[in-house]
C-alpha positions as CSV (number, residue, x, y, z in Angstrom):
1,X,0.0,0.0,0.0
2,X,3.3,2.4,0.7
3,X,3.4,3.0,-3.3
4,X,-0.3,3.9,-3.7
5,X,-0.4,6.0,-0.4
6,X,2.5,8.0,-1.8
7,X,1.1,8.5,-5.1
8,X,-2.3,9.7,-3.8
9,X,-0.8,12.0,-0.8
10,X,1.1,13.8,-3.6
11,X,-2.1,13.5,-6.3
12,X,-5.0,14.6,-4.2
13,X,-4.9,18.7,-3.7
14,X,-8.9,19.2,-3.7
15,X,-11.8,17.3,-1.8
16,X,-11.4,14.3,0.3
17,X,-11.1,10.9,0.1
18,X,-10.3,7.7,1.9
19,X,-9.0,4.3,1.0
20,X,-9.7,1.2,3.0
21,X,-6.7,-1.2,2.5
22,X,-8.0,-5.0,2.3
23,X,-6.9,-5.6,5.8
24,X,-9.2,-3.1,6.9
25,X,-6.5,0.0,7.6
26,X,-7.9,3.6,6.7
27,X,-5.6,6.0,4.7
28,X,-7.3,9.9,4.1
29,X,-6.1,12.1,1.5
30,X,-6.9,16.1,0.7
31,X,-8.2,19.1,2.6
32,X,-11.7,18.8,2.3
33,X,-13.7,18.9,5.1
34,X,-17.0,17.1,2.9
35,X,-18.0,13.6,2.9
36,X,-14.8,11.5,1.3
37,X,-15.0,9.5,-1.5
38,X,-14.6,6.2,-0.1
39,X,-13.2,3.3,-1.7
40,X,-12.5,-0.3,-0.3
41,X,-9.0,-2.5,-2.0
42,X,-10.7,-6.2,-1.6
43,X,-7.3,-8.1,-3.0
44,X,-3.7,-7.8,-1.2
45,X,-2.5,-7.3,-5.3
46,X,-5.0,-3.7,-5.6
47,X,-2.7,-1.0,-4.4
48,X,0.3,-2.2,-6.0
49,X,-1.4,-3.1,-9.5
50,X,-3.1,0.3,-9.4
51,X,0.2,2.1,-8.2
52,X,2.4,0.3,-10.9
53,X,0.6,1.7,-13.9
54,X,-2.7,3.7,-13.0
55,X,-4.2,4.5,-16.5
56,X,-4.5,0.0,-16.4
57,X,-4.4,-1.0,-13.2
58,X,-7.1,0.8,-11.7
59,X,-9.4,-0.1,-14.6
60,X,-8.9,-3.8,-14.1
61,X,-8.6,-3.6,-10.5
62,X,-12.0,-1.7,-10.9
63,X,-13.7,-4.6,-13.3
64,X,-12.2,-7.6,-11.5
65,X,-13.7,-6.4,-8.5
66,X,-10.7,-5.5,-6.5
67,X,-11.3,-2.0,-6.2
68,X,-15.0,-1.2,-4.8
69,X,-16.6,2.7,-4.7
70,X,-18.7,3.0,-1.8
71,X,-22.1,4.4,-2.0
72,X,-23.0,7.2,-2.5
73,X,-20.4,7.9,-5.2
74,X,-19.8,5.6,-8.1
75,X,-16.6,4.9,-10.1
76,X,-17.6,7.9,-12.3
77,X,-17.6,10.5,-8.9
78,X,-13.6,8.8,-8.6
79,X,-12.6,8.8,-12.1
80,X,-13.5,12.9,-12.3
81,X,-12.1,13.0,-9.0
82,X,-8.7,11.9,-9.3
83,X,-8.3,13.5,-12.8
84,X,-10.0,17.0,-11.7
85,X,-6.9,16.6,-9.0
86,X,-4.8,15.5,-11.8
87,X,-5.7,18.3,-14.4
88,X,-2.9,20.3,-15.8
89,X,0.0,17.6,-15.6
90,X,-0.5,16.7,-19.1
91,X,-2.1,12.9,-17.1
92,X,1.3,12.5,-16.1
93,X,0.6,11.3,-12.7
94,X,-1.7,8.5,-14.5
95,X,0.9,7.4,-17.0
96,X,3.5,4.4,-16.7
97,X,6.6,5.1,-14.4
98,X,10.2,4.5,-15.2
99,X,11.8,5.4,-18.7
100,X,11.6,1.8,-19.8
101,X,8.3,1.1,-18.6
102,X,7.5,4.1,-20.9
103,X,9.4,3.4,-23.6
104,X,7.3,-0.7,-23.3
105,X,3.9,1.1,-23.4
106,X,5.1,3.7,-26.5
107,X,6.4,1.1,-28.7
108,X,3.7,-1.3,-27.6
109,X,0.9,1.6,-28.9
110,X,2.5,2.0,-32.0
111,X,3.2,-1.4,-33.1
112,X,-0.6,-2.2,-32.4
113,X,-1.3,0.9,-34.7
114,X,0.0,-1.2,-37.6
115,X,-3.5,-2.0,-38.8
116,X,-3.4,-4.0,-42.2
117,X,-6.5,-5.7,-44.0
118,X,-6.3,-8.6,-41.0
119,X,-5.9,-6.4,-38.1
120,X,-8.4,-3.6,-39.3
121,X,-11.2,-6.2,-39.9
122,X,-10.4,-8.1,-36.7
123,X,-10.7,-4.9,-34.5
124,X,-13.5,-3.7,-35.9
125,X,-15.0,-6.8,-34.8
126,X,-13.9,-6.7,-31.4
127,X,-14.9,-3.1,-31.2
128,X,-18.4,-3.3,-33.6
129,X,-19.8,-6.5,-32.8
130,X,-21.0,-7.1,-29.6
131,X,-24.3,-7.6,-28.8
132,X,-26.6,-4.9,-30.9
133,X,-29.0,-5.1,-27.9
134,X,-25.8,-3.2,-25.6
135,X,-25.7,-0.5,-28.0
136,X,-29.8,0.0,-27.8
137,X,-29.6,0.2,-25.0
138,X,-27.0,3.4,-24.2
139,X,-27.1,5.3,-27.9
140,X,-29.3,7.4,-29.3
141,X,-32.3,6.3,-31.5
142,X,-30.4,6.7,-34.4
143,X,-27.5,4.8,-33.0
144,X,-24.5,7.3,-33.1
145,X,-21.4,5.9,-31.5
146,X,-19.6,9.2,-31.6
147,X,-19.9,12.9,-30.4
148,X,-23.1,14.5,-30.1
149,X,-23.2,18.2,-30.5
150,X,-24.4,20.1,-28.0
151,X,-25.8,23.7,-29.0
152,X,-26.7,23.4,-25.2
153,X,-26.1,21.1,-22.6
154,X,-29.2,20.9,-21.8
155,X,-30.5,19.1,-25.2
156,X,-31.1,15.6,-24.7
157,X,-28.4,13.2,-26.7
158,X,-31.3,12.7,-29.4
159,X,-31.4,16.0,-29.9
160,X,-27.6,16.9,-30.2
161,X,-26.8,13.6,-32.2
162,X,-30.2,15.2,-34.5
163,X,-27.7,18.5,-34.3
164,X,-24.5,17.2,-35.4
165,X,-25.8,15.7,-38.6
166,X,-27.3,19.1,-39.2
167,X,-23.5,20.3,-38.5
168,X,-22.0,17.8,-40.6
169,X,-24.4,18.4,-44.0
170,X,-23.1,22.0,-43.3
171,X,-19.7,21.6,-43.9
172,X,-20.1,19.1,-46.5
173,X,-21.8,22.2,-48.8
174,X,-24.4,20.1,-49.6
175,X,-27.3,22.0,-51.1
176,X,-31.1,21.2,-51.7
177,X,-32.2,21.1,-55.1
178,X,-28.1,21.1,-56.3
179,X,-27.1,17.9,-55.3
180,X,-29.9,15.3,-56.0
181,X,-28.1,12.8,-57.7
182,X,-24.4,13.5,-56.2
183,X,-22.4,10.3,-55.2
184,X,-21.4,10.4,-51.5
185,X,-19.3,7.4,-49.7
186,X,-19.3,7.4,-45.9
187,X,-16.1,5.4,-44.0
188,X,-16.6,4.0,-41.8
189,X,-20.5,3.8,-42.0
190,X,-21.3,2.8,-38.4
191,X,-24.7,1.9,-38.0
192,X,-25.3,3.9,-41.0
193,X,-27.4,6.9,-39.7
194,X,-25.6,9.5,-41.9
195,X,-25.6,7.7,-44.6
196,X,-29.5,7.9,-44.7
197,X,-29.4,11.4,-43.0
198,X,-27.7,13.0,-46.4
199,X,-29.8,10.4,-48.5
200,X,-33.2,12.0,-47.2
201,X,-31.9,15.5,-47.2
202,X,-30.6,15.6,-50.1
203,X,-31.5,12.9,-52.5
204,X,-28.1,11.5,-53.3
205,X,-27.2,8.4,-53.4
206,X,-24.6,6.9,-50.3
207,X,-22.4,4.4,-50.5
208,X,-21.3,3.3,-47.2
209,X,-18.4,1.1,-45.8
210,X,-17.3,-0.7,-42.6
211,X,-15.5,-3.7,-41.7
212,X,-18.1,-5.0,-38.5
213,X,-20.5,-7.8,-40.0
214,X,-23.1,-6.9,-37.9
215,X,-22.8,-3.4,-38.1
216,X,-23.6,-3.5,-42.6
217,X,-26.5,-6.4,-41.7
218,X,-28.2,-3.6,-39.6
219,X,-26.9,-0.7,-41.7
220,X,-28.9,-2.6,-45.1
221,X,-32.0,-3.8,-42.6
222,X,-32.6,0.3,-41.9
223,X,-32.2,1.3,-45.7
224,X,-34.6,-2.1,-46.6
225,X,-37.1,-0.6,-43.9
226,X,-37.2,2.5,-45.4
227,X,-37.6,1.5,-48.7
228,X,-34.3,3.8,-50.0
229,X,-31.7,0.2,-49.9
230,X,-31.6,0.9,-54.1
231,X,-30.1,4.6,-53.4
232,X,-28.2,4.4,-49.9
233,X,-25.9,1.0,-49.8
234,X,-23.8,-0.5,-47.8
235,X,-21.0,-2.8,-48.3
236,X,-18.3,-4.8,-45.6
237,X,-15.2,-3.6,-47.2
238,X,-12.3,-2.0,-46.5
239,X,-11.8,1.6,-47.3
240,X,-8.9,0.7,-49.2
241,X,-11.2,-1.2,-52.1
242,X,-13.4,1.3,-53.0
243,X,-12.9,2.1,-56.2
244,X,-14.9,4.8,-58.5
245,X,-15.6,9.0,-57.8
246,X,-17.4,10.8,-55.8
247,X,-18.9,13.6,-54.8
248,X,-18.7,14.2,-51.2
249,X,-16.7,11.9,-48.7
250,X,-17.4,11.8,-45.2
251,X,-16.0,9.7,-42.4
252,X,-17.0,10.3,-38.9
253,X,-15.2,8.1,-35.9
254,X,-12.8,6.8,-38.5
255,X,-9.5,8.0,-38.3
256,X,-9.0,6.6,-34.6
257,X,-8.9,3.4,-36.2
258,X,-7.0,4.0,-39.0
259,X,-3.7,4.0,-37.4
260,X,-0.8,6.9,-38.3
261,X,0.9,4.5,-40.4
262,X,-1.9,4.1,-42.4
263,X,-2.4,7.8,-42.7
264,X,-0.3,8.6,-46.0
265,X,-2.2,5.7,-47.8
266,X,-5.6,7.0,-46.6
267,X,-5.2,10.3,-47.6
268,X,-3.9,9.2,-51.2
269,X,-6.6,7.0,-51.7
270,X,-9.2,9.2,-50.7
271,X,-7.8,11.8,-52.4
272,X,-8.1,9.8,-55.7
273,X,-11.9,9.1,-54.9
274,X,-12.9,12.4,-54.4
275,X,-13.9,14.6,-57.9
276,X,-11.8,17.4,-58.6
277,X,-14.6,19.8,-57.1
278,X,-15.7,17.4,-54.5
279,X,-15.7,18.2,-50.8
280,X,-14.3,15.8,-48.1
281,X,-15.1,16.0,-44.6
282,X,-13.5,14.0,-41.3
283,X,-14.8,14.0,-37.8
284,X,-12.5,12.4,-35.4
285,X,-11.3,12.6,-31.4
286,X,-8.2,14.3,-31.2
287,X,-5.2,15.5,-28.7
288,X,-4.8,19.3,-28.2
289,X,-1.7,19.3,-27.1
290,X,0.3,16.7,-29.7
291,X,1.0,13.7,-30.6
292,X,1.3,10.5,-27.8
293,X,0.4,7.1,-27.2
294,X,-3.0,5.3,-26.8
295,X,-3.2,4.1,-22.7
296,X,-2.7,0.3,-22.5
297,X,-6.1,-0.3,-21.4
298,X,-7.9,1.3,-23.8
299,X,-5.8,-0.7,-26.8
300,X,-6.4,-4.1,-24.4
301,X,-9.9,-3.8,-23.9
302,X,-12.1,-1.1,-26.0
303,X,-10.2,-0.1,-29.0
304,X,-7.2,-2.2,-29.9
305,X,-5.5,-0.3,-32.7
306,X,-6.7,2.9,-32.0
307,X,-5.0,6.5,-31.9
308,X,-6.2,9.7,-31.3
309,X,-4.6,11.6,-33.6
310,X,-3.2,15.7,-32.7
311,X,-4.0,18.2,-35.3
312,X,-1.0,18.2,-36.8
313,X,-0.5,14.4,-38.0
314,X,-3.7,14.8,-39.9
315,X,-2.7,18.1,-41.5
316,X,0.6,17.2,-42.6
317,X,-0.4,13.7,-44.1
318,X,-3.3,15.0,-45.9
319,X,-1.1,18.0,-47.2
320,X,1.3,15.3,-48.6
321,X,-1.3,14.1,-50.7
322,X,-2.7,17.0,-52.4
323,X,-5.3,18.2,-49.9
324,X,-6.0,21.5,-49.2
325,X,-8.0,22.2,-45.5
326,X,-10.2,24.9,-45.7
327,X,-12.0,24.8,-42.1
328,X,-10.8,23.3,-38.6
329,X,-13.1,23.4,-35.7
330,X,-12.0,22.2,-32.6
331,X,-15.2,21.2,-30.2
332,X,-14.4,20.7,-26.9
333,X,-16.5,19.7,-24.1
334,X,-19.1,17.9,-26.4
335,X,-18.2,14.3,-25.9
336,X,-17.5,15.0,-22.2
337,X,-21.6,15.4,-22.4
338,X,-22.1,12.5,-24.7
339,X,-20.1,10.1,-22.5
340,X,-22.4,11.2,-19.2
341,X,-25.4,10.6,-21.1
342,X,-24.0,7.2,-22.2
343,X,-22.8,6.3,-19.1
344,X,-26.5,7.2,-17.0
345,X,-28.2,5.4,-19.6
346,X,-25.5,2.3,-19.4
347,X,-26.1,2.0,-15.3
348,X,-30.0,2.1,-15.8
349,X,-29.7,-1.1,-17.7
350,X,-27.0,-2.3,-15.6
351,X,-29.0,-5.8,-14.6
352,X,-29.9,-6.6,-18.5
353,X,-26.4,-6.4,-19.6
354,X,-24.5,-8.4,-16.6
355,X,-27.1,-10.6,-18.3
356,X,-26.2,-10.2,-21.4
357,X,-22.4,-10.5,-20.8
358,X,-21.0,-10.7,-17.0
359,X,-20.1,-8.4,-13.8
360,X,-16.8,-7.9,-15.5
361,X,-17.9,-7.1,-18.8
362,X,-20.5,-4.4,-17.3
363,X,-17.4,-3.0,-14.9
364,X,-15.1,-2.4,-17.7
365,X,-17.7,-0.4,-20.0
366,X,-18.5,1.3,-17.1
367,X,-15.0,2.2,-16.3
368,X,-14.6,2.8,-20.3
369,X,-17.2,5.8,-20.7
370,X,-16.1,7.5,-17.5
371,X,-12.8,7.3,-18.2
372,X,-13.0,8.6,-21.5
373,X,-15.3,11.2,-20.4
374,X,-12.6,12.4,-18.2
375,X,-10.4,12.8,-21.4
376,X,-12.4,15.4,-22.7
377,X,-13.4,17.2,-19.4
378,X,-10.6,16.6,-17.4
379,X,-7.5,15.7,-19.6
380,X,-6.5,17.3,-23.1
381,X,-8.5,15.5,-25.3
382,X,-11.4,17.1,-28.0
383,X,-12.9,16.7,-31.2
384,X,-11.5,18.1,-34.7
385,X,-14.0,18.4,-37.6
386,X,-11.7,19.3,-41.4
387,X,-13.1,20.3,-44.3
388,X,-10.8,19.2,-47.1
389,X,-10.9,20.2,-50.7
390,X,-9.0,19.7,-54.3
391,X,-9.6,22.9,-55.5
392,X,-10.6,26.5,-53.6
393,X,-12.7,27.3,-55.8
394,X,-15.3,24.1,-54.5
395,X,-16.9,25.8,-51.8
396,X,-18.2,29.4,-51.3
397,X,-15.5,32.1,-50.0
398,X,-17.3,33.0,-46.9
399,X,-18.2,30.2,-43.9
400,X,-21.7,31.5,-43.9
401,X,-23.2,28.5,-45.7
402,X,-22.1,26.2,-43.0
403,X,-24.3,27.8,-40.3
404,X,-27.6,28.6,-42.8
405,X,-27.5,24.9,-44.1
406,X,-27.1,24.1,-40.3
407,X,-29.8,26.0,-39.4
408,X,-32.2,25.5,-41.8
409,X,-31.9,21.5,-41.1
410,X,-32.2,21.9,-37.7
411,X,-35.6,23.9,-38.2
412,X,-36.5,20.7,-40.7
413,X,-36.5,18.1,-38.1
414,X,-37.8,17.0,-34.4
415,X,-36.2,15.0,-32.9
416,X,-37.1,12.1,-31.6
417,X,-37.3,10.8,-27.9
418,X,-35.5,7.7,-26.7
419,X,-37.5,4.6,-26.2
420,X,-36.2,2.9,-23.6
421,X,-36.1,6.8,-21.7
422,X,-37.9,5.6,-18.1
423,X,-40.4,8.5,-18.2
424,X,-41.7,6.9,-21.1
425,X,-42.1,3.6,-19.6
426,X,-43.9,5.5,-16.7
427,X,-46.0,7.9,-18.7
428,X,-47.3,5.2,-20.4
429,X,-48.5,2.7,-17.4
């Protein structure tokens, strides 16, 4: 316990809390003078394996039951606890410690990052396709499994996920009545809710592609359902075989998989795909600060092969193809907002997915959305939206059209309310 009582006397600045050590000792740490967070170590292993690496060991010790939050907080209240106390030391105090332990974990992320035909497909399995009741059950109605946009945080997730499509068509410089007709492809479809978005918008004709079986099965279900699977299609392929022009190209969540090795060859390829006055638009999670490494847990567990890229690996791989980037937005905050709602909705179906899965499973994708909602309100991590183009000349000189498309899409649609949203279920009986 020495090595986790030192880290945590030197951590905790703000607030209180208290660690019970599994032979029932008490150690207090902060100023506070509130109710601690309290937290019980149930294995003689827990304060070293959290100690010894933080950003994995206190995940696993978390999920294999070894760490325990006592009510009333949760392991969200610690997470945004320890990190708040962390903030501004770059998550140094959660990272690996000792130059070669460092070195291990850096080499480790980017050999993982290596992600050919093989190791693309099989983590976007792992990732893609678990059980399509899980996702049901913590998404949106439309099923977005990336940052909603929240004009104010108040919205519900329906209604920001409803906004950032609105956002998205904006910078794409799509316009009704002009572009009826237009070939889009969408990377990295996901359950294929933009895809059908722009189809219904717009009247042009998606092609979308992912590398999750399940994921295209439900993707050609929706378009079957709504009668539109002859104009909006969707094939399991790698990004690498498409083949043809297009229009618009649009990949939202994408380039965290992708990998930076894999950058110059994605930014060639696309840049062959798209027309010479053709628009291409990414959405991705980034760093603010520059590059890094993906945390060992997060590659082991949630994403394996994923990196969040900084700003300036995307701008100087996509410059080396013969892109030209005519908007950057960095959002911050937004997915800190997504990943609460996720989370809430996640622990009101807490005893259908232990069912589903196990105690373990349900742990670790609890531990997974607060710690990456920690990332983006605690830590240094955000969302970048680029606007990439062939020629200047494609897109009006002004950003003006951005924000009346927007708008005028916004003012189009209602959005819809969850299903599964308790008040519902109460309303109703």
């Amino acid at each position: 316990m020495w090595l986790l009582d030192k880290m945590l006397g030197k951590l905790i600045r703000t607030g209180r809390m208290e660690v019970i050590d599994y032979d029932g000792r008490s150690y207090s740490y902060g100023p506070g003078s509130e109710a601690p967070i309290r937290i019980r170590l149930t294995s003689p292993k827990a304060s070293r394996h959290i100690a010894r690496y933080p950003q994995i060991g206190a995940g696993e010790a978390y999920m294999w039951g070894w760490l325990v939050v006592e009510p009333p907080h949760d392991i969200r209240d610690l997470v945004l606890f320890v990190t708040a106390n962390g903030k501004g030391s770059d998550e140094a105090s959660f990272r690996a410690k000792g130059p070669m332990r460092k070195l291990a974990n850096f080499a480790a992320s980017r050999i993982d990052s290596y992600n050919n035909r093989h190791a693309a497909r099989a983590n976007a399995e792992h990732t893609y396709n678990l059980t399509r009741r899980l996702y049901e059950l913590f998404l949106d109605e439309d099923r977005q499994y990336t940052m909603a946009y929240y004009r104010d945080p108040a919205n519900s997730l329906e209604q920001a996920q409803l906004d950032k499509k609105a956002h998205i068509a904006g910078k794409l410089y799509m316009q009704p009545g002009k572009t009826a007709g237009m070939r889009v492809l969408d990377i990295g479809c996901g359950w294929g809710g933009l895809a059908l978005y722009l189809h219904k918008h717009y009247d042009v004709d998606v092609l979308g592609v992912a590398l999750a079986p399940d994921q295209i099965e439900f993707c050609r279900e929706r378009a079957a359902r709504a009668g539109v699977a002859d104009r909006v299609k969707f094939e399991l392929m790698d990004y690498r075989d498409v083949r043809g022009e297009f229009d618009r190209i649009t990949s939202v969540g994408l380039l965290e998989h992708v990998g930076t090795p894999q950058y110059p060859d994605f930014f060639r390829h696309t840049y062959t795909l798209l027309k010479p006055d053709g628009v291409m638009f990414s959405h991705c999670c980034g760093r603010a600060r520059g590059p890094g490494f993906t945390d060992a847990w997060t590659r082991k567990y949630i994403f394996p092969g994923g990196y969040i890229p900084a700003l300036s690996e995307l701008v100087s791989e996509s410059e080396k193809a013969g892109f030209q980037i005519m908007d950057v937005e960095g959002m911050r905050f937004h997915y800190s907002h997504t990943l609460e709602e996720w989370y809430r909705r996640t622990r009101l179906h807490r005893e259908e997915i232990v069912e589903m899965y196990d105690e373990t499973f349900y742990r670790m994708w609890e531990f997974y959305l607060c710690g990456a909602e920690q990332a983006f309100r605690n830590g240094g991590m955000l969302n970048w939206q680029l606007q990439y183009v062939k020629r200047r000349d494609a897109i009006p000189m002004t950003r003006d059209y951005m924000e009346l498309e927007s708008a005028r899409l916004r003012a189009s649609d209602t959005a819809p309310q969850w299903h599964l949203d308790p008040a519902l279920r109460v309303a109703a009986e």
